[in-house]
C-alpha positions as CSV (number, residue, x, y, z in Angstrom):
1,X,16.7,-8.8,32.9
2,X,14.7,-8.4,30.2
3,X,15.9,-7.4,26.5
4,X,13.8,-4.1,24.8
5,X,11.4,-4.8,22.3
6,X,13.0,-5.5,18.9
7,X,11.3,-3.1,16.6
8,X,9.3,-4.3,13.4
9,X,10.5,-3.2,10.1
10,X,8.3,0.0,9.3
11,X,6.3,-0.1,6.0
12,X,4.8,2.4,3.5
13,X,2.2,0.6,1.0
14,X,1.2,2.2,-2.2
15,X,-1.2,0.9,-4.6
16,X,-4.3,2.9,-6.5
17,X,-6.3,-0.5,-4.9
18,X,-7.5,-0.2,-1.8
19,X,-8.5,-3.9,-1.4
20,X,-4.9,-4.6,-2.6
21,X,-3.4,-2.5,-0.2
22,X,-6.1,-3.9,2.7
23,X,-4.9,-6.7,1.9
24,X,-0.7,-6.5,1.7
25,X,-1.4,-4.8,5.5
26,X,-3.4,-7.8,6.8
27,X,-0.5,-9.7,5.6
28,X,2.3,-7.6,6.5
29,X,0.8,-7.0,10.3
30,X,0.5,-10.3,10.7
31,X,3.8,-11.4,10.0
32,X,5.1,-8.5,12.3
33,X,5.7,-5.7,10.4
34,X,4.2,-2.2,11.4
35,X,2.4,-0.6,8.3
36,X,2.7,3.3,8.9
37,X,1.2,4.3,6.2
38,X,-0.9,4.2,2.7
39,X,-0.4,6.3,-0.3
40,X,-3.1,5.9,-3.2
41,X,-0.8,7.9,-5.6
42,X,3.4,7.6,-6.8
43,X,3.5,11.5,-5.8
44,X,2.3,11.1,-2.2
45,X,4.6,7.8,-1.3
46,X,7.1,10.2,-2.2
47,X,6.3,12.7,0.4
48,X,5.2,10.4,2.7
49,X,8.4,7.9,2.4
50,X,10.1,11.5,3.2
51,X,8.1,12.5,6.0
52,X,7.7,8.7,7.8
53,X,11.0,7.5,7.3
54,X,9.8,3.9,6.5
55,X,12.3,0.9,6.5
56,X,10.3,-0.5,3.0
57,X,8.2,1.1,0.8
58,X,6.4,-1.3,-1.1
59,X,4.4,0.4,-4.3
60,X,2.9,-0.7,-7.6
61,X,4.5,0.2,-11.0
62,X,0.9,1.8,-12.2
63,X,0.0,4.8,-10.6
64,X,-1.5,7.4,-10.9
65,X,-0.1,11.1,-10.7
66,X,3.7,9.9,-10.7
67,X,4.3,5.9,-11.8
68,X,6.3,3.4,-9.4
69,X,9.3,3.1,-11.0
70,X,9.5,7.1,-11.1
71,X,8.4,7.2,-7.7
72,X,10.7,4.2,-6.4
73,X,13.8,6.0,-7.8
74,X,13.0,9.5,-6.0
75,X,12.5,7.7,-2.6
76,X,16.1,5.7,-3.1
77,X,17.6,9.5,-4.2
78,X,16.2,10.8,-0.9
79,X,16.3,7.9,1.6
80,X,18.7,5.3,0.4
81,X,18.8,2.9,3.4
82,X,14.8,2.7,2.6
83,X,14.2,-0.6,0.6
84,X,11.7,-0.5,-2.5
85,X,9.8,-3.7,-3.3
86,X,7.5,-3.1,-6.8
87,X,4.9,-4.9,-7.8
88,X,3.3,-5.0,-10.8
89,X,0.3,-7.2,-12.3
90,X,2.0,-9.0,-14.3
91,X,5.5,-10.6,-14.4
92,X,7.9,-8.4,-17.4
93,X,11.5,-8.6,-17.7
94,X,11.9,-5.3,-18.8
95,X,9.7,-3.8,-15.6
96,X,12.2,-5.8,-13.6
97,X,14.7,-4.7,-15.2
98,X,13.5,-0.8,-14.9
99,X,13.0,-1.5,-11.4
100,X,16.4,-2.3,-10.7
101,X,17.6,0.6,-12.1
102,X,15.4,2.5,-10.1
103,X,17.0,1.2,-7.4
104,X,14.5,-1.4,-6.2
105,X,15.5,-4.6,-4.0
106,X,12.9,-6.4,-5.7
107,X,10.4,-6.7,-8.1
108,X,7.4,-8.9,-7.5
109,X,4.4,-9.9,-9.8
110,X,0.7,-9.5,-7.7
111,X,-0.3,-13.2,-8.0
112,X,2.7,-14.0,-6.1
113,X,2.6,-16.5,-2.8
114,X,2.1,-15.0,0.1
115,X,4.7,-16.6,1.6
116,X,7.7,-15.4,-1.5
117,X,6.1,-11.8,-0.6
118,X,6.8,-11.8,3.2
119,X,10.4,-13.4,2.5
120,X,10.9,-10.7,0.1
121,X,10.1,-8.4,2.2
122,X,11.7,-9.4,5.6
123,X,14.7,-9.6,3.4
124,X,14.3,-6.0,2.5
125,X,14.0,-5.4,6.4
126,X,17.6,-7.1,6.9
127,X,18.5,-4.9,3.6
128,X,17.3,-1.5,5.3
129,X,19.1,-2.0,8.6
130,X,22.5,-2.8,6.8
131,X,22.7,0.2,4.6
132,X,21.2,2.7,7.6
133,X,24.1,0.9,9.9
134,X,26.8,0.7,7.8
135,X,29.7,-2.4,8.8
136,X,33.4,-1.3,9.6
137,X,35.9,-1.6,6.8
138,X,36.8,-5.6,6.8
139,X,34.1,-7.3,8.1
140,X,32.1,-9.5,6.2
141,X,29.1,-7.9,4.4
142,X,25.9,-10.0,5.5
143,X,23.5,-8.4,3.2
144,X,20.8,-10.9,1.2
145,X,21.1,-10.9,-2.3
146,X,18.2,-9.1,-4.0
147,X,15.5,-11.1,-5.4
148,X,16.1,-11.3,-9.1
149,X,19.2,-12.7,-8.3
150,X,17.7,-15.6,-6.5
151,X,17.7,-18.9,-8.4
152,X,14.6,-21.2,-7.5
């Protein structure tokens, strides 16, 4: 008997950059995520983390109409199981810090590897199943530590 499909972790990208965001869904689909959609502006992620439900938004803390960090802490407020990654151009400990408090699982500086990106973010996808299936009172709480708090 074969076991159903596991389902890929479900991804909303926003960043003003089209190439940028071209390029984080070439990445993401090859590593077996499902992107399911783009958002150009902080406004629209908004509405369309709201409307598409994704397991991990990822966005960029410049935008235009409504910045990331605003934008990251209105998707958390509405869809808390829904795990925010920002990225930024640049690495700043007070953007990280600002992200955090926005509620993001982790802040990540463009030029990062490819490969710290995807564990990020398949980290994230373990994140956004834990909080939208909560564990019974006792049991041991599984959940990967965010990325700031990783120590390389």
């Amino acid at each position: 008997m074969s076991r159903p499909p596991t389902p890929r972790p479900r991804v909303l990208l926003a960043d003003d950059h089209s190439g940028l965001r071209g390029a984080l869904r070439g990445l993401l689909e090859e590593t077996g995520f499902e992107v399911v959609g783009e958002s150009a502006d902080g406004a629209d992620a908004v509405a369309l983390a709201r409307l598409l439900q994704p397991d991990i938004v990822v966005i960029d803390v410049r935008m235009p109409v409504l910045n990331g960090l605003d934008a990251a802490k209105l998707i958390k407020d509405q869809r808390p199981a829904t795990q925010v990654v920002v990225l930024s151009a640049f690495e700043s400990p007070e953007l990280e810090r600002q992200a955090r408090e926005a509620g993001a699982f982790a802040y990540l500086d463009k030029g990062t590897m490819a490969d710290r990106v995807r564990r990020v973010l398949l980290g994230a996808a373990v994140q956004a199943v834990l909080d939208a299936h909560p564990l019974p009172p006792g049991d041991p709480d599984p959940r990967p530590a965010p990325e700031w708090r990783e120590t390389s």
